[in-house]
BALOBA-1460 file (C-alpha; in Angstrom, 3 decimals):
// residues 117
<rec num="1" residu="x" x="27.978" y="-146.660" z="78.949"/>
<rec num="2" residu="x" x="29.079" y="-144.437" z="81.777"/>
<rec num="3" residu="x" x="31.373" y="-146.746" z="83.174"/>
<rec num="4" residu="x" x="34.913" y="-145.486" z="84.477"/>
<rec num="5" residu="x" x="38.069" y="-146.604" z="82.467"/>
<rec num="6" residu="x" x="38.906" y="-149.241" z="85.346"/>
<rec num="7" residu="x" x="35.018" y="-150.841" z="84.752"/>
<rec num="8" residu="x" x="35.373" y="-150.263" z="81.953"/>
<rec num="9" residu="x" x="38.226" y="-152.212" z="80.561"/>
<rec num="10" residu="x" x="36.625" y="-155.221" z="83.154"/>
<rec num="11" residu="x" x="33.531" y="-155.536" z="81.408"/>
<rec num="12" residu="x" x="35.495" y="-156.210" z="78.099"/>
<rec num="13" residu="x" x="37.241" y="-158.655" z="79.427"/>
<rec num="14" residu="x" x="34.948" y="-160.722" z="81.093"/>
<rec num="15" residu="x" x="32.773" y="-160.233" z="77.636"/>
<rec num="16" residu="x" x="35.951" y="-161.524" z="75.815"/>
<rec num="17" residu="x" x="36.170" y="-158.197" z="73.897"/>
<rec num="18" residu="x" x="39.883" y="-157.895" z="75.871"/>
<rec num="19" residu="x" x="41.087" y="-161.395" z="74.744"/>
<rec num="20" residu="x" x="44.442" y="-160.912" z="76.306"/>
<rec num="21" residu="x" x="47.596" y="-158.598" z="76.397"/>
<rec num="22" residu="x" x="51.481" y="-158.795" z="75.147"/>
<rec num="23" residu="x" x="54.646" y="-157.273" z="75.477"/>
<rec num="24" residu="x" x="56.775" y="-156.549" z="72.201"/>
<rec num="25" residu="x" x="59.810" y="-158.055" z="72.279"/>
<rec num="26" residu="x" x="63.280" y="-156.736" z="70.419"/>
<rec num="27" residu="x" x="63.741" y="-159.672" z="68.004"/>
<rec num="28" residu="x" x="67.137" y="-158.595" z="67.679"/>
<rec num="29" residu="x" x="68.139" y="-158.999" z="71.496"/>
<rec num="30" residu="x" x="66.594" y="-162.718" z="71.788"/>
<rec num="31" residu="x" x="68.334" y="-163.592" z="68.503"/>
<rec num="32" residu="x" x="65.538" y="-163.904" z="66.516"/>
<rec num="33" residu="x" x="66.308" y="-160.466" z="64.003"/>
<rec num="34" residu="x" x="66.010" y="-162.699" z="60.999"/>
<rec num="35" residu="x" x="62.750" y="-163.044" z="59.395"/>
<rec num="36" residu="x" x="60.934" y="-165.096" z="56.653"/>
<rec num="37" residu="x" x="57.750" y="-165.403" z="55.158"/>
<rec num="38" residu="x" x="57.504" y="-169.152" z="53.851"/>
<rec num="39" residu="x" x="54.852" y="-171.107" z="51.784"/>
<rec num="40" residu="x" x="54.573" y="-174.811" z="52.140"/>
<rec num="41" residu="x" x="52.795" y="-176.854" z="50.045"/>
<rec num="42" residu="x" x="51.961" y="-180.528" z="50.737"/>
<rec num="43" residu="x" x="52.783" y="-183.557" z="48.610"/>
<rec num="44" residu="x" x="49.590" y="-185.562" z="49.976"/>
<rec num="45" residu="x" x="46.879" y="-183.581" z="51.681"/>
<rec num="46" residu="x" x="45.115" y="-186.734" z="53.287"/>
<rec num="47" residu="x" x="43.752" y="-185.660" z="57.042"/>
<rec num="48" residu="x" x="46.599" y="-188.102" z="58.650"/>
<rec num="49" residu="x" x="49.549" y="-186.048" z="56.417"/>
<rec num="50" residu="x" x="48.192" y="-182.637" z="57.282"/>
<rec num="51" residu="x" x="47.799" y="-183.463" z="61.099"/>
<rec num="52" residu="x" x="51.194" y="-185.033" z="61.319"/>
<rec num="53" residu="x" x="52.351" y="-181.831" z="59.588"/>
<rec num="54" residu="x" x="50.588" y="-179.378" z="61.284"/>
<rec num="55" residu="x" x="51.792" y="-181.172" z="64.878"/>
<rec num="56" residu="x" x="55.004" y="-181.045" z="63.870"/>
<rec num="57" residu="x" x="55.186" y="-177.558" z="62.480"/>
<rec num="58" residu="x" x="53.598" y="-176.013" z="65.653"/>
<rec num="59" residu="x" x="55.894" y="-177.428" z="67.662"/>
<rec num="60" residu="x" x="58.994" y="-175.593" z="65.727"/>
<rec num="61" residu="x" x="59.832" y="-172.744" z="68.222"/>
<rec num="62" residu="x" x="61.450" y="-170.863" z="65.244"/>
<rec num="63" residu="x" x="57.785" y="-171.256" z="63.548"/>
<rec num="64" residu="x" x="55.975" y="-167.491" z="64.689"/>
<rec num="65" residu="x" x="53.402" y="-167.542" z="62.781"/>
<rec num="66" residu="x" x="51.398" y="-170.864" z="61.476"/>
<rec num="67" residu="x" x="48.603" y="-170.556" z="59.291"/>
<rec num="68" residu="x" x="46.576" y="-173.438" z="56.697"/>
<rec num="69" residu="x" x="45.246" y="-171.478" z="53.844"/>
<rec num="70" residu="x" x="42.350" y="-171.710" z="51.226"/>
<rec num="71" residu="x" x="43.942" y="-172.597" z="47.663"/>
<rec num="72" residu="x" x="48.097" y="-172.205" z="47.546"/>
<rec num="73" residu="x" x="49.985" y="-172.313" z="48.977"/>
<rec num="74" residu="x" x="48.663" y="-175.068" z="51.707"/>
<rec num="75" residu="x" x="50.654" y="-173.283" z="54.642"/>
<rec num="76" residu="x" x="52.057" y="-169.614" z="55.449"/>
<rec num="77" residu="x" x="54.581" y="-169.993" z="58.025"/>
<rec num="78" residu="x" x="56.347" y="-166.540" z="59.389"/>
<rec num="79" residu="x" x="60.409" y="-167.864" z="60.409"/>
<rec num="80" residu="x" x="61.975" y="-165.744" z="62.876"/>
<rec num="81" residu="x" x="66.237" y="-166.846" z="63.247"/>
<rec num="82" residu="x" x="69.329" y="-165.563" z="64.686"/>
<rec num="83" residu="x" x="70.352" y="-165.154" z="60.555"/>
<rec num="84" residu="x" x="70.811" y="-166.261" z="57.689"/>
<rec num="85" residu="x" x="72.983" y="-169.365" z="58.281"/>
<rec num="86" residu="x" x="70.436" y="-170.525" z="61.471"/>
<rec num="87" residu="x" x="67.451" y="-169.875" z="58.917"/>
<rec num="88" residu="x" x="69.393" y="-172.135" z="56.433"/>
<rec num="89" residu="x" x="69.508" y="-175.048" z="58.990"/>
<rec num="90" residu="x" x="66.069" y="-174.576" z="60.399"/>
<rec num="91" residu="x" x="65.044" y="-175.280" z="56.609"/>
<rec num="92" residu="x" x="67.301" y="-178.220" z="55.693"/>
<rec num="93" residu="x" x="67.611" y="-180.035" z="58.762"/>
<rec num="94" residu="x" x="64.151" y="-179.696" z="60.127"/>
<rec num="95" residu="x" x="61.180" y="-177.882" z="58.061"/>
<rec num="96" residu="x" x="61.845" y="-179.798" z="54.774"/>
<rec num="97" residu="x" x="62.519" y="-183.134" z="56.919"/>
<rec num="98" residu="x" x="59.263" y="-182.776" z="58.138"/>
<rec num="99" residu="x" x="57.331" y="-185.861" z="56.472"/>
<rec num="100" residu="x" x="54.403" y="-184.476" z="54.043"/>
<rec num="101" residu="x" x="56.164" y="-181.912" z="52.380"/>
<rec num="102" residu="x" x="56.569" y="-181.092" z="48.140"/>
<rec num="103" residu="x" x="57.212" y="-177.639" z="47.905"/>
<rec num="104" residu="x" x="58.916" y="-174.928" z="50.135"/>
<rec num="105" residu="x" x="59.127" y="-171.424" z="48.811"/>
<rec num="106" residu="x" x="61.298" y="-167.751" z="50.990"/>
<rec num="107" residu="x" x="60.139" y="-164.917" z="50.568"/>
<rec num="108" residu="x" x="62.959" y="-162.388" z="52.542"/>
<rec num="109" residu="x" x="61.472" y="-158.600" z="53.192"/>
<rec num="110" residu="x" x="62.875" y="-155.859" z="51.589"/>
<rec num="111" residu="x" x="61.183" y="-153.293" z="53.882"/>
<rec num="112" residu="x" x="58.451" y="-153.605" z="56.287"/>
<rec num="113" residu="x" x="55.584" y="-151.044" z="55.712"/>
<rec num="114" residu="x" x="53.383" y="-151.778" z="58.465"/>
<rec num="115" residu="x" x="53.202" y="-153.968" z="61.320"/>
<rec num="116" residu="x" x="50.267" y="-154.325" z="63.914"/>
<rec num="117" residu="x" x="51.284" y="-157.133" z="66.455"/>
């Protein structure tokens, strides 16, 4: 193109190539060292259950990662606690409250490969 890096990097932002940028964050040092993958499945999937759900889910701030998905499970939701015990009571006292729900499966990491924020 022969534009300079500065120009450059302008141009693909204000073409919405550059959608944004983000720090990375310790997880450990804002308490959130402990995470989860988790699959959700609905009891009902009428469009009034799913939006309640997915309103109420989005709002969780321990909920980093919030995705509906094609087939099963319904939902893929990445958990990100203090530990263990906080992850426990994010579950019981909140997630599977949540009105909508019949089936909530953990899946803990043994060892992350690869990550790409």
């Amino acid at each position: 193109m022969g534009l300079a890096p500065a120009p450059c990097v302008r141009r693909l932002e204000q073409d919405g190539v550059i959608t944004g940028y983000h720090a990375r964050v310790d997880p450990a040092r804002v308490g959130r060292a402990f995470e989860v993958i988790v699959n959700v499945d609905l009891a009902v999937k009428d469009r009034a259950t799913v939006t309640r759900f997915e309103e109420a889910v989005r709002g969780y701030p321990e909920v980093i990662e919030f995705r509906r998905m094609f087939g099963l499970p319904d939902y893929f939701l990445r958990i990100a606690t203090a530990d263990l015990g906080s992850f426990e009571r994010f579950v019981t006292d909140r997630l599977e409250a949540t009105p909508g729900i019949g089936r909530v499966d953990s899946h803990l990491t043994m060892k992350t490969i690869k990550h790409e924020p």
